[in-house]
N, C-alpha and C positions, 0 to 999 in steps of 0.2 A: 504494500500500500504506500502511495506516495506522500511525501511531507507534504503539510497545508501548504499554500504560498504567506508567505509574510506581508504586511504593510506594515512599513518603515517610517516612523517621523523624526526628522532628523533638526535637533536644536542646536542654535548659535548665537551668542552675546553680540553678533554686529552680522550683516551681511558682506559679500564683499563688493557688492554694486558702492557700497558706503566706505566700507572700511576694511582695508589689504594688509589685514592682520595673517600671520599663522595660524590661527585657531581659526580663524571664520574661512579662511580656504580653504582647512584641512574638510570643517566639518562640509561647506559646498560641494566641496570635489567629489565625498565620500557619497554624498543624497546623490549625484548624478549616477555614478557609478552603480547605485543600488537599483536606481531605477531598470538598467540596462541588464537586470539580471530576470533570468525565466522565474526563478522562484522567489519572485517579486511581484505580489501584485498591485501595491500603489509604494509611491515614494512623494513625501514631502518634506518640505523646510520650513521651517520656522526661526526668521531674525528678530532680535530686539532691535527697535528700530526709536530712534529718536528726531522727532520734527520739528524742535526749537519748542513746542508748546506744553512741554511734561509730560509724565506719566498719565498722559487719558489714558491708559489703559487697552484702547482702541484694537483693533486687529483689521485689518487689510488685506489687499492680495494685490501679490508684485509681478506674479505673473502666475503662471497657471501651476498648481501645485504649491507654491509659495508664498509666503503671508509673513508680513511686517506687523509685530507685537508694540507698542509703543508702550514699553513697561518700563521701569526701575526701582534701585535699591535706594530704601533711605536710612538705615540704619546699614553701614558698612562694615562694622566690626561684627555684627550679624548676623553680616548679609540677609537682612531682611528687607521683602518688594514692600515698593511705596503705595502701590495701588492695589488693595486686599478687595474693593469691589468689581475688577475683573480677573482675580481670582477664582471669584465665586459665582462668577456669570458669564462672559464673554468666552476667558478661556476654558472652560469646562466646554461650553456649547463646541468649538473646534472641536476637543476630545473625540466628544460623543458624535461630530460630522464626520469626521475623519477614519474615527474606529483605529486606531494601529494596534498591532501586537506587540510593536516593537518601537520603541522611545530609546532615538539615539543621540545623547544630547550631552554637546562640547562646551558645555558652562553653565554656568551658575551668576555671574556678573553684571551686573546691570539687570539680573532676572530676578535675585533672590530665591531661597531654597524650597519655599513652601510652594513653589505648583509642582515638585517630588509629588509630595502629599497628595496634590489636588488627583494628579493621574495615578495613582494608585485606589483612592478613595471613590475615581470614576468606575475603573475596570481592575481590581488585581490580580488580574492575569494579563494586566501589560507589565511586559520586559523591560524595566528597564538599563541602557548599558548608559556611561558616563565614563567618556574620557577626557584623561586631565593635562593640561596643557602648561601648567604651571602650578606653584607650592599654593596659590592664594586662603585654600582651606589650612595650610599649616602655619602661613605668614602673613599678619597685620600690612606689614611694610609692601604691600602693593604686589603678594606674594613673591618678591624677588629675596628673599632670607638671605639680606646684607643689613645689616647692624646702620639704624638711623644714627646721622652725625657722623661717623666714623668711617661709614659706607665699607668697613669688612666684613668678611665672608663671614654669613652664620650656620653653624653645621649643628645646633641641637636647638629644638623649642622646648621649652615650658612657660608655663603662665609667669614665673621670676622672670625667666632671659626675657620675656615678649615685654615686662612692664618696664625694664629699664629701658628699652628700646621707645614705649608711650608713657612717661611717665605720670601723663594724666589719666591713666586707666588705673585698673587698682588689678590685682593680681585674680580674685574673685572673677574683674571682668572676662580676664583672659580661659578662666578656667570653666569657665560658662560660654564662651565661641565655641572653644575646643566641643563639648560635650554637646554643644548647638549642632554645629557641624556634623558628627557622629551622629546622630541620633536621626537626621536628613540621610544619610550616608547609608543607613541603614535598609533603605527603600532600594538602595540601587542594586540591580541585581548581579549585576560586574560590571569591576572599571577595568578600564586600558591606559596602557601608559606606553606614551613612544617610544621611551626609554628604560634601561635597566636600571639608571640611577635615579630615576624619577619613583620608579615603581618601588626602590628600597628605600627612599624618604617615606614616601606613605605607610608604608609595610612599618617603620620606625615611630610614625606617627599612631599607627593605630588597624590601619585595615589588612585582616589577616591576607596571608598570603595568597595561597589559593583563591581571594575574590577578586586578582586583579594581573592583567596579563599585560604583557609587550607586544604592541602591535607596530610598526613604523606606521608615519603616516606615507600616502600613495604620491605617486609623482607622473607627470606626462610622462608616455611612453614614447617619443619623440627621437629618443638615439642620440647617439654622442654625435656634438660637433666636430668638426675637423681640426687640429691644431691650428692655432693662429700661423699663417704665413709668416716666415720670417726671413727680411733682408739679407744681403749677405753680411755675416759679421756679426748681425743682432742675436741677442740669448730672450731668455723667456724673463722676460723683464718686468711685464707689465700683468700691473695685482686691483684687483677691483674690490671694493665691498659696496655689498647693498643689504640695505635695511632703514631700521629707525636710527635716527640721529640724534639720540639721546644719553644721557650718562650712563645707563648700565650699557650701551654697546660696543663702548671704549672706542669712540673713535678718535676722542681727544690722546688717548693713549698711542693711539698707532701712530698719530700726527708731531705728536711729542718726539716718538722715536726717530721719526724719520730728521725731527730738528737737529738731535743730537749727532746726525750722522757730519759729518763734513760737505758743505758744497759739491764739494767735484765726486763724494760720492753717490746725495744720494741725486742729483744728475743720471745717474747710472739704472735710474726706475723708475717708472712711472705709476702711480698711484690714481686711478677714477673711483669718485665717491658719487656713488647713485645711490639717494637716500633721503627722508622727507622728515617732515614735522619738527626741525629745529625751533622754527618760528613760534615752538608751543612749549619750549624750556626755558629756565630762566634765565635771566638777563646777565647773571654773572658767566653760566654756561654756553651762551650765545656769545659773551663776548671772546668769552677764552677759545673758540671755534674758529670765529673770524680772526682772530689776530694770525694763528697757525694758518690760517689755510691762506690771508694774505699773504706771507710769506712763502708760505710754498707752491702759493702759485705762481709767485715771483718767478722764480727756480724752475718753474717749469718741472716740478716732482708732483704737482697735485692737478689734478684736472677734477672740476665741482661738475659733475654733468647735470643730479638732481633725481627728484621721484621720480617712479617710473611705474607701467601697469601690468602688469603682469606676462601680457602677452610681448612685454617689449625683453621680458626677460632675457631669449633666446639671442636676441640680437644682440644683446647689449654686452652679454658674456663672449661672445663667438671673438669682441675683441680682445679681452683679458687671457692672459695663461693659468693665472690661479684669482683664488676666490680665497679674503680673509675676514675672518671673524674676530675681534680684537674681545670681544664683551666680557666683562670684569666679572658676571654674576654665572650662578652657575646655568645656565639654559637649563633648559632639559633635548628638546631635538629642534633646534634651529633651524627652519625648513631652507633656509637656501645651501644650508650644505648638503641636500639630495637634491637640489635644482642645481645646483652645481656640479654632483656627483653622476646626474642623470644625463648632462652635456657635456661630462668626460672635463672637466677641469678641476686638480687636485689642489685641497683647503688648505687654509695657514688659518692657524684656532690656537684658542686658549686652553692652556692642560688642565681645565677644571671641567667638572659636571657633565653633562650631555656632551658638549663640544670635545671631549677626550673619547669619552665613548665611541662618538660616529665615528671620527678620524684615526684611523691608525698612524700612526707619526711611523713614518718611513715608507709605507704601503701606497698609501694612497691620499696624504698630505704629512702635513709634518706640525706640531707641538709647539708652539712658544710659554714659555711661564704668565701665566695671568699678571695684568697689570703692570707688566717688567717693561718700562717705555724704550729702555734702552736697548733690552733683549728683544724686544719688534723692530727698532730701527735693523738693528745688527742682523738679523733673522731674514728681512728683505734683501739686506742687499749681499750677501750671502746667496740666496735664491736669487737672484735677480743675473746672475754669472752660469745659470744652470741652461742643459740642453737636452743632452742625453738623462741625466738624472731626474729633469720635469718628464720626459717619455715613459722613461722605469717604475714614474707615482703614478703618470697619466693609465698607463697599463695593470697597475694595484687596483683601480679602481673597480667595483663590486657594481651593478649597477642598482639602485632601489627598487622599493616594490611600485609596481603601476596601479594608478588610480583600481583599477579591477582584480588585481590582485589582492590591495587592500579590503577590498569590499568582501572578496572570498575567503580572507579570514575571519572579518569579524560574521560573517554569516556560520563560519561555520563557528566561531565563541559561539551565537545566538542557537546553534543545534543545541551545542553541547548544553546552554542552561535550560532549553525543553526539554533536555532528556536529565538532567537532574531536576527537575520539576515533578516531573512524571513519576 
């Protein structure tokens, strides 16, 4: 006798029509994917979506299958949703339109915890799976678990370390998120984690083993680009990063290194920064940006190209040799180093958290010490003199899982917890 077909609804803290985050890709990419499967009988999305006008509440549709939630959180430490009368009304009615079996949902943020509850309270025998894309259930600090003030690395919680961290919270408060949290956590039926180091915070934190797997997230299946042509004489010189332009991505770090290089060396590499949202940091961090990147555009080592959409991705890497990740914090799976890894250009990353994981340093990129400004400049230009040794990482390279691949894992997680059900 064959398995039911499944309906899929798949949840996200932002859409990526809005916002070209990792999580909200990961989670779009994965509802596509679902859809195109036979033992699928419906697939939808579901973003949180914000119009300048607040939490109405409201719910919409973005296009066929998909629906903009106009929800949010107003107690953050919390995470508890602002609007508790479409809770209790609006989004229930979706629930019960929809019918899924399966609730596949990549956050919690901007959503708040309790419509857990609401769709368990509809139907519970919906499944639901939750995957986590960051520590924000283990960490106040914007789940990035780097110590406020200090901005170093923090590698254990409790309600003490979290309140020196807020020290207008009281230690009670922190021990009441935690048990908040947990108690929401409890609903889900399994989580996933891109990574193995993500998956052993949690595990550390509280959720036992067995509830929660490693899944990578999926990537175009696109094929490796071509090596960059190179002149005569020229080596693999040229290092791109793309992302956010923010302080955990350490890009003032990698810009530092490169100051400390001498002139005439680092001349010897070129550096493009394709990457958005400075203009949303603070003025002391914007300034410290501009002054580096003045200077080395001077030099002719920086080239500022800017945001970009996703689909520019391809192009815009085909002209770099390598792809670097400077970020001071610990990631958990950085999605540009599988869009990297997926068009054949070996990483330069930080030896912490997720970014140690994906890269194997000597394989298929190579390691610099987190935060070490000095150790990035040197590191570049170092690499920047390679030819045959970029070929030898370029051919280390693994390639990731494809958007349909990813989807045939977690469908088959989704057997397996029918059949621990049963």
């Amino acid at each position: 006798m064959s398995e039911p077909k499944q309906r899929i609804l798949t949840f996200s803290h932002g859409h990526p029509d809005f916002h070209l985050g990792g999580g909200e890709l990961a989670a779009y990419n994965l509802y596509k994917a679902y859809g195109k499967r036979p033992d699928v009988e419906a697939s939808y999305f579901v973003a949180r979506h914000d119009r300048g006008r607040g939490a109405t509440g409201a719910i919409s549709l973005r296009r066929q299958n998909e629906y903009l939630w106009e929800q949010s959180v107003g107690d953050w430490l919390r995470m508890r949703s602002v609007n508790s009368h479409s809770l209790q009304n609006s989004f229930p009615d979706l629930i019960r339109a929809l019918r899924p079996t399966v609730v596949h949902t990549h956050h919690y943020l901007h959503l708040g915890l309790e419509y857990l509850q609401v769709i368990k309270r509809i139907d519970p025998a919906i499944r639901i799976v939750m995957t986590l894309h960051e520590y924000a259930a283990i960490c106040f600090n914007n789940g990035q678990m780097i110590k406020t003030g200090t901005q170093r690395l923090c590698t254990r919680e409790s309600p003490e370390d979290c309140r020196r961290c807020f020290p207008d919270r009281s230690v009670e408060d922190f021990w009441l998120r935690k048990h908040r949290f947990r108690g929401y956590f409890r609903l889900v039926d399994h989580f996933v984690a891109p990574s193995e180091f993500l998956r052993q915070r949690y595990i550390d934190w509280g959720i036992a083993p067995e509830r929660i797997s490693v899944i990578e997230n999926g990537q175009a299946s696109s094929g490796m680009l071509p090596p960059r042509a190179l002149p005569d004489g020229e080596t693999r010189n040229r290092f791109a990063f793309f992302g956010q332009i923010n302080p955990y991505k350490g890009i003032d770090v990698l810009l530092e290194g490169l100051m400390l290089l001498k002139k005439s060396e680092r001349r010897k590499l070129v550096l493009e920064v394709h990457g958005a949202n400075l203009e949303f940091q603070t003025e002391e961090f914007q300034a410290r940006i501009a002054r580096l990147r003045k200077r080395l555009e001077a030099d002719g080592t920086v080239q500022w190209i800017g945001p970009y959409e996703p689909f520019q991705m391809k192009q815009r890497m085909a002209h770099a040799d390598w792809v670097v990740i400077p970020s001071i914090w610990w990631e958990n799976s950085p999605m540009v180093i599988q869009e990297a890894f997926a068009l054949g250009r070996p990483v330069v990353g930080s030896d912490i958290g997720g970014m140690a994981e994906k890269i194997t340093d000597g394989v298929d990129g190579v390691h610099v010490p987190a935060r070490n400004a000095r150790a990035w400049g040197e590191t570049l230009l170092q690499l920047s003199s390679y030819k045959d040794e970029w070929t030898r990482l370029r051919d280390g390279i693994t390639q990731p899982l494809t958007y349909d691949q990813c989807a045939e894992a977690h469908m088959k997680l989704v057997r397996n917890i029918a059949k621990v059900a049963a």
